[in-house]
RODO-2510 file (C-alpha; in nm, 4 decimals, decimal comma):
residues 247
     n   res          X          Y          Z
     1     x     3,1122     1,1777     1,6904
     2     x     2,9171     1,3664     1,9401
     3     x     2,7329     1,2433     2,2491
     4     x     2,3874     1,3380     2,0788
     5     x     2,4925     1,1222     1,7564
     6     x     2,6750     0,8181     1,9680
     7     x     2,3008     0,8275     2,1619
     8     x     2,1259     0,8230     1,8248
     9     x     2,3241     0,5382     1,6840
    10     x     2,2710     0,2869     2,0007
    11     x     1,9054     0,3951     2,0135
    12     x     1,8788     0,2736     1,6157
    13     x     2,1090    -0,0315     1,6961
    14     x     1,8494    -0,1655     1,9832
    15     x     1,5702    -0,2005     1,7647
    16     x     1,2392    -0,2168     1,9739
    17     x     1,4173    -0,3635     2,2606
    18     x     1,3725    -0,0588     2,4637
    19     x     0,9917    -0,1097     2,3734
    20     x     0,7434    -0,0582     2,7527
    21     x     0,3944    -0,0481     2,7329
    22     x     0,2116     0,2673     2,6850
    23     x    -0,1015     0,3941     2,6957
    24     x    -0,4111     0,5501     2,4842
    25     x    -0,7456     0,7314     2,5586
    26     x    -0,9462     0,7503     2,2840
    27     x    -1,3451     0,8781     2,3092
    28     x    -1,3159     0,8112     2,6967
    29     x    -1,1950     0,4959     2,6360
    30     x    -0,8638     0,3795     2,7903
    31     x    -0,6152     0,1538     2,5899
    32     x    -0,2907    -0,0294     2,6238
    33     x    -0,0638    -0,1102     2,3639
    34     x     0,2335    -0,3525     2,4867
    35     x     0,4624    -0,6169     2,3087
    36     x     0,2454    -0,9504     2,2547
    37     x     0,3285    -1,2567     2,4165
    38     x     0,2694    -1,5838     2,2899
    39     x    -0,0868    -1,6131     2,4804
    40     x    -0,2040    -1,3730     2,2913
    41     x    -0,1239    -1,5353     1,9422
    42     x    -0,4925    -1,7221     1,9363
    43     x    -0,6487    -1,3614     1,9685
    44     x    -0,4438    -1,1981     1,7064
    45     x    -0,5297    -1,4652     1,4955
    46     x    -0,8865    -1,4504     1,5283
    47     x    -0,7987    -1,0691     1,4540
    48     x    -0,6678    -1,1677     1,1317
    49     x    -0,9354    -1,3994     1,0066
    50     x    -1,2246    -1,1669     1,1298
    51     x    -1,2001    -0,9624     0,7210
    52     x    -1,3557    -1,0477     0,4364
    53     x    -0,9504    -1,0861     0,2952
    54     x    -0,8009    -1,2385     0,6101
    55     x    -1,0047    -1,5767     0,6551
    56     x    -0,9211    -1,6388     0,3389
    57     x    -0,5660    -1,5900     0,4027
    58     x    -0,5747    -1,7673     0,7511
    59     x    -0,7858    -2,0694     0,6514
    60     x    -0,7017    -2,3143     0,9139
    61     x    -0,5622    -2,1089     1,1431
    62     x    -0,8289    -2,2484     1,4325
    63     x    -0,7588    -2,5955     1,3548
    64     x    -0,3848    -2,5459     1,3453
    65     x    -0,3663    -2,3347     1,6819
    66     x    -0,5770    -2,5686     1,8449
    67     x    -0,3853    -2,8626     1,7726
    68     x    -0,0472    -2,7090     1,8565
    69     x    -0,1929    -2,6340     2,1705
    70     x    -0,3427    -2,9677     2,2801
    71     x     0,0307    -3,0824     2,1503
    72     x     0,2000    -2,8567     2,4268
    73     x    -0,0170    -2,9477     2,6912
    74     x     0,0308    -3,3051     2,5910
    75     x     0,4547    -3,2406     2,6392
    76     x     0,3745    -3,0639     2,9265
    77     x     0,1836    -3,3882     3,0834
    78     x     0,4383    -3,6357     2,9479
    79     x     0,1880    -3,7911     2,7784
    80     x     0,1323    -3,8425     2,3840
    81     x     0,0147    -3,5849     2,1925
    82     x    -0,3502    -3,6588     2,0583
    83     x    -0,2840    -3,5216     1,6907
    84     x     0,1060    -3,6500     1,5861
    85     x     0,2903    -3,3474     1,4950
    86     x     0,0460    -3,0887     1,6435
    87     x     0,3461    -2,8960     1,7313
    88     x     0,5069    -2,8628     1,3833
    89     x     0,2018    -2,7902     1,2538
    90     x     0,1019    -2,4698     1,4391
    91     x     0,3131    -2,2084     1,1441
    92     x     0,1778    -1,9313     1,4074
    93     x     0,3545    -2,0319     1,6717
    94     x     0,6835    -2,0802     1,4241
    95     x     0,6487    -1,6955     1,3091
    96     x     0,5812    -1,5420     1,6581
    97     x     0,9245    -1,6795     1,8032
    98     x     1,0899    -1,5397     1,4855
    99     x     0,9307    -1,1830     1,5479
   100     x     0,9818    -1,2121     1,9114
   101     x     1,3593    -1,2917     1,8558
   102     x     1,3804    -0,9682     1,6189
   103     x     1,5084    -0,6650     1,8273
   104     x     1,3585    -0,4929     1,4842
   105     x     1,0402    -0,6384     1,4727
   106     x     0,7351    -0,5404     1,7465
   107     x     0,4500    -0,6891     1,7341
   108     x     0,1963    -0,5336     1,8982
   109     x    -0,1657    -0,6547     2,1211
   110     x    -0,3689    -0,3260     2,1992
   111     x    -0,5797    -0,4401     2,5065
   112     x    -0,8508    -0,2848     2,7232
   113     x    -0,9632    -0,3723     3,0237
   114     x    -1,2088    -0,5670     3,1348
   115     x    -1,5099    -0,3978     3,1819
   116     x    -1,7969    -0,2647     2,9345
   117     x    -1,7131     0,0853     2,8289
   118     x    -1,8593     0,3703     2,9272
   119     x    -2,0954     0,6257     2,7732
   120     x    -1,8273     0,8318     2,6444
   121     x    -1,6973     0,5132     2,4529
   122     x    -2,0280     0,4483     2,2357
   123     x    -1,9314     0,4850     1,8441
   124     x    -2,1403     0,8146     1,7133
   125     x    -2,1843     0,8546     1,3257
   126     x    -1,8330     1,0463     1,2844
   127     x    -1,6585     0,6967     1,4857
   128     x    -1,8644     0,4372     1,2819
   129     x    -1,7010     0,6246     0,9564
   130     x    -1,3671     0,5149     1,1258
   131     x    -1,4849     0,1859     1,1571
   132     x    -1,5305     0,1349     0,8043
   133     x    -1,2003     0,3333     0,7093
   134     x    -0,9955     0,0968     0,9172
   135     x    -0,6198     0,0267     0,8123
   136     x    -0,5402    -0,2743     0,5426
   137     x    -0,5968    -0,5029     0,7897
   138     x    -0,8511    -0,2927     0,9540
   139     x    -0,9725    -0,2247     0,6518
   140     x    -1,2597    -0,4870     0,7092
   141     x    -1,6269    -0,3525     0,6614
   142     x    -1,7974    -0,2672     1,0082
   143     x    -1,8427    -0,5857     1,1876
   144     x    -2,1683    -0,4277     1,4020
   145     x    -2,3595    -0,7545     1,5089
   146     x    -2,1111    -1,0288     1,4202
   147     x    -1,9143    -1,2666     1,6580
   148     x    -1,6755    -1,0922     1,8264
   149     x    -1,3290    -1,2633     1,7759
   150     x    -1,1404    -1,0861     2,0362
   151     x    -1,3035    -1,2433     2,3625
   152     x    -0,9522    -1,2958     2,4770
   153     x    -0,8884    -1,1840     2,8555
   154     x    -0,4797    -1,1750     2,9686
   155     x    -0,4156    -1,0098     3,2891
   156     x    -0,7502    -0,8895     3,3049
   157     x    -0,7562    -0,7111     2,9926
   158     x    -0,9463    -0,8428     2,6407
   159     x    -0,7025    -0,7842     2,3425
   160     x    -0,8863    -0,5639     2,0635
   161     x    -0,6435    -0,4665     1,8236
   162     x    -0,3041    -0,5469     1,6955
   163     x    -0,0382    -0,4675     1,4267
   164     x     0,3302    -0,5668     1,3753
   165     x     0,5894    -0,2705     1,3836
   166     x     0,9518    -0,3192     1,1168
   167     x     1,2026    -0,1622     1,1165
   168     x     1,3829    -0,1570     0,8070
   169     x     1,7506    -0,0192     0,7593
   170     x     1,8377     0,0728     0,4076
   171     x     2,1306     0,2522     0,1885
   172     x     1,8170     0,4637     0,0030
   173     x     1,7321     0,8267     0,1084
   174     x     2,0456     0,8486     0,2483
   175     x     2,0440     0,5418     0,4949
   176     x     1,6690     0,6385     0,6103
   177     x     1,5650     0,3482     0,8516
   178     x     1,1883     0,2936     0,6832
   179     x     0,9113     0,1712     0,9625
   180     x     0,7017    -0,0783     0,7973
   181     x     0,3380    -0,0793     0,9339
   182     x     0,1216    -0,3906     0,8486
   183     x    -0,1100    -0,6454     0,9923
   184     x    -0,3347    -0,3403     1,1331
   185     x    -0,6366    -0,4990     1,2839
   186     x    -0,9076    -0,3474     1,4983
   187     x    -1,1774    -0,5680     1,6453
   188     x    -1,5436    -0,4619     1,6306
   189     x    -1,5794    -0,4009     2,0083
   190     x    -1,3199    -0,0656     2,0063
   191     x    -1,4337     0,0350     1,6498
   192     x    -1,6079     0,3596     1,6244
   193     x    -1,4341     0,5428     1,8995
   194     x    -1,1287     0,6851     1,6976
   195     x    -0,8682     0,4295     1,7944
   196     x    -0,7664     0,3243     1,4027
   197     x    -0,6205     0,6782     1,3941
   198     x    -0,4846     0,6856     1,7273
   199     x    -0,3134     0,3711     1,7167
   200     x    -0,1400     0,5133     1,3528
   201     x     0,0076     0,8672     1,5626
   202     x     0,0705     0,6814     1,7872
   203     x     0,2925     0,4347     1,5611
   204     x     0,4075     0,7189     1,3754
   205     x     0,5502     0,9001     1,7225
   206     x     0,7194     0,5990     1,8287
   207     x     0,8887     0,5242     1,5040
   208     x     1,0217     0,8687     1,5280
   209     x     1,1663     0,7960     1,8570
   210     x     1,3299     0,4935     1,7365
   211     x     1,5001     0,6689     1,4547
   212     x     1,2834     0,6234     1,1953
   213     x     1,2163     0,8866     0,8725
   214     x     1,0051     0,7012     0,7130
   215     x     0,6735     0,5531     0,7492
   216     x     0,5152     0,2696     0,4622
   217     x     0,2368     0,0292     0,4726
   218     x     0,0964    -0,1667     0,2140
   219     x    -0,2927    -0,2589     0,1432
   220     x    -0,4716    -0,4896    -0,1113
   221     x    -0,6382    -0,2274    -0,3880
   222     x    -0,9719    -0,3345    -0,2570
   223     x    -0,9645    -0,2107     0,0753
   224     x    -1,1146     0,1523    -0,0836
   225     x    -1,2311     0,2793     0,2527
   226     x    -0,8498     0,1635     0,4059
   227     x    -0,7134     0,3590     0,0949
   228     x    -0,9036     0,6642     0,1960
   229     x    -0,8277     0,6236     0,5722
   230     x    -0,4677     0,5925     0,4841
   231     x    -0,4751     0,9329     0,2635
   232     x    -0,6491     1,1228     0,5662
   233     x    -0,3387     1,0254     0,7580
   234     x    -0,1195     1,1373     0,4646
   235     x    -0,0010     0,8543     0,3496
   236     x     0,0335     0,9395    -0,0862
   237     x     0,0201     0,6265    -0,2859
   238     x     0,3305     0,6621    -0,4398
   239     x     0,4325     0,3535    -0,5535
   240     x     0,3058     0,0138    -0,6766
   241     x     0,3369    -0,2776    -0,4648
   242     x     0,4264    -0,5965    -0,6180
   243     x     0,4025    -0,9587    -0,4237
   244     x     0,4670    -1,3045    -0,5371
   245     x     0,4703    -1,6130    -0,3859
   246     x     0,6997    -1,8679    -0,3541
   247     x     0,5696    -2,1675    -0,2759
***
């Protein structure tokens, strides 16, 4: 085996591990995308349920984050929780230490920083069009006067975006390791500046530095301006995606 192949090999064998933050400039605006830490989970939630799709999906979510939370500050006092098993009933909490335990999983908070943005960062038609053509889960309709859901400061930074990075290994297309792309979500105070599509190279580059030769993402058949957002990246809809649950 040569050195350039050994190399190759123990890059696709760490996973994300090797994962720093890195940054993103996008209509003047400057960006950071960095692994998410368990601080951040209330943000990316409010992410989540901030689409027409997603609150559906993540009914409760409030309730169930705020209640694990008063139940760790409660262990952390020594005193008894106020809602009994506030803890086990947080399933957020239970799926971030699963991806953050994952050397193949990355889950990602793009943050800004604190500030309001400058001229150059004001959505123009051309951005707003982005807005609307945001990813599956940014494939949301333009949020323009709602609530925003991403008033969430860490480090002085506010988190306004997110999405979860997979790696998959497989035996298919001759052992191509597949990066999976989902839970794309970009709140409504960086829509409009370009940084849907810039957040997608930029997961596309760093796939390819992991090893990666393939890129795949799913989206609900609804999302008709994600659909069209996804084909101007050149993603081709080539096959049908099936779910099911089993609950």
């Amino acid at each position: 085996m040569t050195a350039e192949a050994t190399a190759h090999e123990g890059r696709l064998g760490r996973g994300f591990e090797g994962f720093s933050p890195e940054t993103l400039v996008s209509a003047g605006r400057t960006f950071t995308i960095r692994r998410a830490a368990e601080a951040d989970v209330p943000a990316l939630v409010a992410l989540l349920r901030d689409d027409v799709l997603g609150a559906a999906r993540e009914t409760g979510a409030a309730r169930e984050t705020a209640a694990a939370a008063v139940g760790r500050a409660a262990a952390a006092s020594g005193s008894s929780p106020a809602s009994p098993g506030a803890e086990e009933a947080d399933p957020y909490a239970r799926a971030f230490a699963l991806i953050d335990a994952d050397p193949n999983q990355l889950l990602v908070a793009v943050t800004e920083a604190a500030g309001p943005p400058d001229s150059a960062g004001q959505p123009d038609s051309a951005g707003q069009a982005e807005a609307v053509g945001q990813p599956d889960s940014a494939g949301q309709a333009d949020t323009a006067g709602h609530a925003d859901p991403t008033d969430h400061v860490h480090a002085g930074s506010t988190v306004v975006g997110t999405l979860q990075l997979s790696l998959l290994p497989s035996l298919s297309r001759r052992g191509t390791l597949r990066l999976q792309i989902e839970a794309v979500r970009i709140g409504a105070a960086a829509q409009g500046v370009g940084l849907g599509t810039a957040v997608f190279e930029w997961a596309h580059e760093y796939g390819r530095r992991v090893g990666a030769g393939l890129a795949q993402l799913t989206t609900d058949k609804s999302r008709t301006d994600a659909q069209r957002f996804y084909d101007r990246l050149g993603y081709v809809a080539s096959h049908e995606g099936l779910k099911r649950p089993l609950g």
